[in-house]
C-alpha positions in Angstrom: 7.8 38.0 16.8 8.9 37.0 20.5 8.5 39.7 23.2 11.5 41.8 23.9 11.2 40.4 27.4 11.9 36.9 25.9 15.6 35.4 26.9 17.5 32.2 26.5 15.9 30.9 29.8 11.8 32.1 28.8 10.9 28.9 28.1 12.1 26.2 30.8 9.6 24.9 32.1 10.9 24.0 35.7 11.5 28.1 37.0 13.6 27.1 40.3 13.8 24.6 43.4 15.4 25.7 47.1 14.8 24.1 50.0 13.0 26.1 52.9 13.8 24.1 56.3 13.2 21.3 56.0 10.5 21.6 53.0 11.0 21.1 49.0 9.8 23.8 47.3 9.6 23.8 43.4 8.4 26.2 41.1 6.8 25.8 37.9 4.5 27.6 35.7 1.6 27.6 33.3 4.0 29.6 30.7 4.1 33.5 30.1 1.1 35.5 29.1 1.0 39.3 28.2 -1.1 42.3 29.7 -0.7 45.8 29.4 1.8 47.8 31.0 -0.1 50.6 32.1 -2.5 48.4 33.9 -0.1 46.3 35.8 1.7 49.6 37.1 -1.3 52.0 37.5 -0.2 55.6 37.8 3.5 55.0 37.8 4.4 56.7 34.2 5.9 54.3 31.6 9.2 56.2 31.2 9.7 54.7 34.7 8.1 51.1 35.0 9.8 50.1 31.3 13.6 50.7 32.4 12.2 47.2 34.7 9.5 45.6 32.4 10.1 46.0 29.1 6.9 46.6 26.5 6.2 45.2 22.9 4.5 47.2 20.3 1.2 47.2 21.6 2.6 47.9 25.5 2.0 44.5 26.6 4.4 43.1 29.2 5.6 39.5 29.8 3.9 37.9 32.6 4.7 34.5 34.8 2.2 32.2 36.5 4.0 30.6 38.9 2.3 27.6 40.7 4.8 26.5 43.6 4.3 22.8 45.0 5.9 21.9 48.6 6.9 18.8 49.8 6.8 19.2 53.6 7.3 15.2 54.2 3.3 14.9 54.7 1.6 16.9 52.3 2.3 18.2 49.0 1.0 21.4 48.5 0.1 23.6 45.3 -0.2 26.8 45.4 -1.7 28.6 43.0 -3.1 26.7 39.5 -2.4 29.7 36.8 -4.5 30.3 33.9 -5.8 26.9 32.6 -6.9 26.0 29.5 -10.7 27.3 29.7 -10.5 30.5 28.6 -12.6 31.9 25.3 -10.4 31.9 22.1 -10.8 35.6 21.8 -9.0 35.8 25.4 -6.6 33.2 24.7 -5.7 35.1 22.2 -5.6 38.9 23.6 -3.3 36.7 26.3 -1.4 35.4 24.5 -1.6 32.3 26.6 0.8 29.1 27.3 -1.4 26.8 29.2 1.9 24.6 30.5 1.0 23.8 34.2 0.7 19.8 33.5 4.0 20.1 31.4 5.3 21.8 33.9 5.0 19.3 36.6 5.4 16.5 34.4 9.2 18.3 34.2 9.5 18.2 38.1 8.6 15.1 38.7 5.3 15.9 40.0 1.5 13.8 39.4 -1.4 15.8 39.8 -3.1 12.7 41.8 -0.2 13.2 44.5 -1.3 16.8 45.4 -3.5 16.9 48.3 -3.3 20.3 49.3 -4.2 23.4 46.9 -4.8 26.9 47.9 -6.0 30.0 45.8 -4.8 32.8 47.0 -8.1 34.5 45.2 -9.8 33.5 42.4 -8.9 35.5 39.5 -8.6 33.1 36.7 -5.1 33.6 36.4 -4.5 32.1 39.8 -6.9 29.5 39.9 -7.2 28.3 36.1 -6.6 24.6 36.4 -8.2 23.8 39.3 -10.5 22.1 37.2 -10.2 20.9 33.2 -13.0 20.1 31.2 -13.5 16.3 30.0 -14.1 15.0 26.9 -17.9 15.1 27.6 -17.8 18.6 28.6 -17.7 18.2 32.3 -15.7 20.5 34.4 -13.6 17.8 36.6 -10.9 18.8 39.2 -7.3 18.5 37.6 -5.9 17.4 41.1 -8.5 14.6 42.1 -7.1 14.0 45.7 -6.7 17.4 46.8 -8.7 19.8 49.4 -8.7 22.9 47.5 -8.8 26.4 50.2 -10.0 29.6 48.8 -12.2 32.3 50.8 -15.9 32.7 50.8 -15.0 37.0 50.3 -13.7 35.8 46.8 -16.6 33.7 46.1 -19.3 36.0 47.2 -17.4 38.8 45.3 -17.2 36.8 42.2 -20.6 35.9 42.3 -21.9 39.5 42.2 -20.5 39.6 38.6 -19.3 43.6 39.1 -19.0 45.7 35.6 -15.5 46.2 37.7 -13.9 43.1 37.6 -16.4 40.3 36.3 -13.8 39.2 33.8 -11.3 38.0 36.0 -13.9 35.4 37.7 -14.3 32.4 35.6 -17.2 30.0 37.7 -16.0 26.8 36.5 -12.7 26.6 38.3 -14.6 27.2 41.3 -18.0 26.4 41.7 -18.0 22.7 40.9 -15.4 22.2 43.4 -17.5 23.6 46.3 -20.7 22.1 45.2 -18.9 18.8 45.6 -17.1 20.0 48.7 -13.6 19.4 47.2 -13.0 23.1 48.4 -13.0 24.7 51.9 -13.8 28.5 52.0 -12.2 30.5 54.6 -13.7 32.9 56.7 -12.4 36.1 58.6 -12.3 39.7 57.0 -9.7 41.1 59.4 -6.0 42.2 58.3 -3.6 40.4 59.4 -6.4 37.5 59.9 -4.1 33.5 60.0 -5.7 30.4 58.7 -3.5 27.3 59.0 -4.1 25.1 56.1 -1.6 21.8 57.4 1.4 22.3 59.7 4.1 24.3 58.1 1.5 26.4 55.7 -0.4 29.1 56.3 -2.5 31.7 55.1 -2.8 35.5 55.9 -4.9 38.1 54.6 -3.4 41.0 52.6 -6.0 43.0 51.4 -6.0 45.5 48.8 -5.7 43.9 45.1 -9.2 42.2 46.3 -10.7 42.6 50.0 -9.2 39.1 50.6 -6.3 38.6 49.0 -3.9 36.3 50.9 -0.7 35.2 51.2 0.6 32.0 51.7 3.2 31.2 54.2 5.7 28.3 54.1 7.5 28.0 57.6 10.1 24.8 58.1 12.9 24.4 61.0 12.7 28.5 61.6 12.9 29.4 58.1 9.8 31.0 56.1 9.3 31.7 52.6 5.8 33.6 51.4 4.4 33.5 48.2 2.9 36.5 48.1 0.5 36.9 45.3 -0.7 39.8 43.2 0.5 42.2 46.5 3.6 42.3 44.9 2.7 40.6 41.3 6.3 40.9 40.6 9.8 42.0 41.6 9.5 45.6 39.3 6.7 46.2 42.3 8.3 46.6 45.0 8.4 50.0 45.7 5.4 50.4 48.2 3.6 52.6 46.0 3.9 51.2 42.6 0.3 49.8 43.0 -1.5 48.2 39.7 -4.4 49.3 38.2 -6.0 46.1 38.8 -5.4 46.8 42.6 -9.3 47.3 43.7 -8.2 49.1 47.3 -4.8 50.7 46.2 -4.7 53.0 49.1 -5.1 49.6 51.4 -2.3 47.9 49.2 0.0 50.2 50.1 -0.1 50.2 53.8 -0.4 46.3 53.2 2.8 46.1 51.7 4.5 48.2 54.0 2.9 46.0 56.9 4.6 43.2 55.0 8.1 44.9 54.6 8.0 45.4 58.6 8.6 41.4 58.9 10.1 40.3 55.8 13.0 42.4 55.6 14.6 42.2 58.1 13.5 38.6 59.1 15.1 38.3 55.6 11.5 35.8 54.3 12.4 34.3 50.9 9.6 35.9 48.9 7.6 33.9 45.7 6.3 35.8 43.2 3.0 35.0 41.1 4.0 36.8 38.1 7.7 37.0 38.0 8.9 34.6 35.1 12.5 35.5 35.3 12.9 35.9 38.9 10.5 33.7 40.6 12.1 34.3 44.1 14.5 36.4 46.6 15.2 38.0 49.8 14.0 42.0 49.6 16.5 44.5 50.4 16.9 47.9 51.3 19.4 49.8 49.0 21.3 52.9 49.8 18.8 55.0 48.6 16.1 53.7 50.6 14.5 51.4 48.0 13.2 47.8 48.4 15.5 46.0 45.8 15.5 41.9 45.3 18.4 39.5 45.9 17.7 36.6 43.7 18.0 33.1 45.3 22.0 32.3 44.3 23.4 35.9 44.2 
């Protein structure tokens, strides 16, 4: 039975293209996955969140997991690598997972050996799935040979500890093989607000609050800049400052994060990517009569 969420559109595989300056920016996605409601929007009571994320039978939502690649003329960048196809069958299956990142770029015209860039904005496995595949021998391999991956040490060190909180969101095999090969660079720098330049044009900042180093990633071309802003806002039915998910490990921190956020990107008007928005991948954020963050989709 498809998920109520499903629509005409659920299942393209290419989820949008704008140009940002003078860089390419494509969107595509490892497919849809499900988790439950009342997790992703913490205290907010579901008579409220459903009216903007409709729930199945068992209070699942639909979930994106959006990977965005940039041309900037020099580099092409991914960021983010979704869920991969490593996960047990049992959470496959409580998932409901799609696995459709290398379909996915196969649609937009994209080879995995062309990347050279790759950032994690933290590394739950739902961001950083297929950095790595495992061979036909059972080797875990990087998926995108010719890339620097960029994560930070906080993630790995906090992944590491294995916490009854959160282990099951860190999967060592789309990380660990990548640093002891030194494929991946860990970033360093606990402070708010903290800027590490990846390549001209793309940046990271840390937004703390889901984890203590979540970051975003900014895109900035010919005085434009887009951010893809990760699970801070996982998706557009989040963007009133204090719908916080349950997931969130700081949620008192996320909240001043986001507002921090809001201070530049509305009314710079910053074209903002979402992680987990399937249907609406991207937008300017407004502020509606009532005071409200509300999205303008790229085209309306």
């Amino acid at each position: 039975m498809p998920h109520p969420a499903e629509g005409p559109h659920t299942h393209d595989l290419v989820r949008g293209r704008t140009m940002v300056g003078d860089f390419e920016l494509t969107i595509c996605t490892d497919g849809t996955y499900v988790l439950d409601g009342g997790a992703m929007f913490g205290v907010v009571p579901k008579p409220m969140w459903e009216k903007r994320a409709p729930a199945d039978d068992k209070n699942r939502i639909l979930l994106g997991a959006n990977t965005v690649i940039v041309r900037t003329g020099k580099h092409t960048v991914a960021i983010e690598t979704g869920l991969g196809n490593k996960l047990s069958p049992k959470l496959r299956e409580i998932y409901k997972t799609s696995e459709l990142l290398p379909k996915s770029l196969e649609a937009a015209g994209v080879q995995p050996d062309e990347i050279d860039i790759v950032i994690n904005s933290h590394l739950h496995f739902d961001h950083c799935g297929w950095n790595t595949v495992r061979s036909e021998s059972g080797q875990v391999v990087p998926m995108f040979p010719n890339a620097r991956y960029f994560a930070h040490q906080g993630e790995v060190e906090h992944g590491h500890r294995q916490l009854e909180r959160d282990r099951i969101s860190y999967i060592s095999d789309n990380y660990d093989p990548l640093i002891a090969s030194g494929q991946m660079t860990l970033l360093d720098g606990n402070t708010p607000g903290k800027v590490f330049e990846i390549v001209p044009g793309i940046t990271c900042e840390l937004f703390p609050g889901h984890t203590a180093q979540l970051m975003a990633v900014h895109i900035d071309s010919a005085g434009k800049r887009a951010t893809y802003i990760s699970d801070l806002f996982p998706t557009s039915a989040h963007l009133d400052a204090t719908w916080v998910m349950g997931y969130d490990l700081y949620p008192l921190t996320c909240i001043e994060e986001r507002k921090r956020f809001y201070r530049r990107a509305i009314p710079e008007q910053w074209l903002v990517l979402f992680t987990h928005d399937h249907d609406h991948p991207m937008g300017t954020i407004q502020v509606n009569e009532k005071g409200k963050p509300t999205l303008r989709p790229i085209g309306e």
